[in-house]
N, C-alpha and C positions, 0 to 999 in steps of 0.2 A: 867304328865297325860294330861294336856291342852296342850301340844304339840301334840300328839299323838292322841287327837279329832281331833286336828286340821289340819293334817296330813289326817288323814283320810276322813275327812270333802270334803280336796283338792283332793285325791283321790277318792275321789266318785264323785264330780265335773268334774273331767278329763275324770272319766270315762261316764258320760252320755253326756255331749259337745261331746263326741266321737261316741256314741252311733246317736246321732242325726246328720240326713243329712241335708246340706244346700239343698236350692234347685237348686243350679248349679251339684251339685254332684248326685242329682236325676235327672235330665234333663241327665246327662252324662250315668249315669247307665241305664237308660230307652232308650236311644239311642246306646248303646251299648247290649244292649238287643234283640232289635227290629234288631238290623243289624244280631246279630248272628244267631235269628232266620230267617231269612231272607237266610242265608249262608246254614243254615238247609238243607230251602225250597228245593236249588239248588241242595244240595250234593244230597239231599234223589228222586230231579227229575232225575238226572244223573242213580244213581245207578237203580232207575225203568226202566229207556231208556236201559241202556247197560246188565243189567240180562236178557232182551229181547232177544239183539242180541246173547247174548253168549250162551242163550239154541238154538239160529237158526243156530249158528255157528256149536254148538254140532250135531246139527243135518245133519248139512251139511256134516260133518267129517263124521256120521257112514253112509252116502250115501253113500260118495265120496272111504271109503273099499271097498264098498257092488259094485261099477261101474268099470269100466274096461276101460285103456286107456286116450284117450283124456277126457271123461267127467268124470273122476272121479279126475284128476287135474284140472280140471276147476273149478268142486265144492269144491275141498281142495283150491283153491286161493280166493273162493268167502269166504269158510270159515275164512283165514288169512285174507282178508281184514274188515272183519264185526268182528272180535279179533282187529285187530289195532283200526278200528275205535269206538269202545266201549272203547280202553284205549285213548283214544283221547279227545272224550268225558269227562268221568271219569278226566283228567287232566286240560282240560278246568273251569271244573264246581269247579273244588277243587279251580284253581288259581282266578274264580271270585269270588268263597266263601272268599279266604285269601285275597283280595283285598276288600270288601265291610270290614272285619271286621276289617285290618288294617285302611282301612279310618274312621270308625266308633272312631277307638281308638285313632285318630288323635284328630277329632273332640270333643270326651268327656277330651282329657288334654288341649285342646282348652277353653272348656265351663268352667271346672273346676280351668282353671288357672286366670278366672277372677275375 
């Protein structure tokens, strides 16, 4: 029976030392936080930027039906390139977002490995 306080005792010990953060481990989390939302920022300014262009694009495509000729391939190329360049965009903003939050993740096994 006093094994089994005791036992339990350690187990409820383990479990709150666990429960509680150092504060390198809160510096880490709070920086890896701040970096994700940060990666947010970019994704959610990209995706603002390029839903722009892709309704002018849209727009350009039902022109460039409705046109005859040379200007209705010029508006279907202005369209294709305002479609590349929104996935351009779009791939840019993703690789700085995965890069801030890898270096973030760097940085908190950094802080936390001291």
């Amino acid at each position: 029976m006093a094994k089994t306080r005791m036992a339990i005792g350690l187990l409820a010990l383990c479990v709150l030392s666990a429960c509680h953060k150092a504060p390198e481990d809160e510096r880490a989390s709070a920086l890896k936080s701040a970096a994700d939302q940060q990666a947010r920022q970019i994704e959610d300014q990209a995706k603002t930027q390029t839903q722009g262009m892709e309704q002018q694009a849209d727009s350009l495509k039902a022109q460039a039906k409705q046109a005859c000729g040379y200007t209705g391939e010029r508006l279907k190329v202005q369209a294709d390139a305002l479609e590349r360049e929104a996935n351009i965009i779009e791939k840019q903003a993703n690789t700085r977002a995965d890069g801030i939050r890898e270096s973030a993740e760097a940085q908190a096994k950094l802080i936390s490995s001291r």
